[in-house]
N, C-alpha and C positions, 0 to 999 in steps of 0.2 A: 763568472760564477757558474759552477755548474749544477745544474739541477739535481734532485734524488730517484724522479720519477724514470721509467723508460718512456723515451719515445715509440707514437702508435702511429699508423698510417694514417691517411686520411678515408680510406675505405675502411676503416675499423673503428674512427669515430663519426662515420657516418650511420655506422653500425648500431656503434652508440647512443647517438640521439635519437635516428627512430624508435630504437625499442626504449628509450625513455618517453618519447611521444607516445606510445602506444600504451604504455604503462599506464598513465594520466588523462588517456586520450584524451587528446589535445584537437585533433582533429586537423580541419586544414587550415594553415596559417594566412593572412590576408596580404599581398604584396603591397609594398609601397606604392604608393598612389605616384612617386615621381614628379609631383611639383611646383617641386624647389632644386631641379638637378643645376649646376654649373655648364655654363655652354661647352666647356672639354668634355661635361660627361656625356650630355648628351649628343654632341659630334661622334665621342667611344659606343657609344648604344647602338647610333643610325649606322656605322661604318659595321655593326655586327650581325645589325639586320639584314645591312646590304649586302653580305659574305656568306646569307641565309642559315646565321644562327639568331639563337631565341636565346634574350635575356629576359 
């Protein structure tokens, strides 16, 4: 099935949400506290730290 809508990027619905966040100010959103992760997620997490990115 094909949709009606056009496809947007993802840099243009990021576009999007901010300036809905800003509309509403919303302010800043609080992250997951993390838990309750699955031992694969958190093996994917530490492997991305260790690679020196931030999730």
């Amino acid at each position: 099935m094909k949709t009606k809508r056009e496809a947007i990027s993802l840099a243009a619905l990021g576009e999007r949400v901010a300036a809905r966040r800003r509309a509403v100010d919303v302010g800043e959103v609080p992250r997951n506290a993390g838990t309750r992760r699955t031992p694969s997620k958190q093996a994917l997490l530490d492997a991305i730290a260790w690679a020196g990115g931030e999730w």
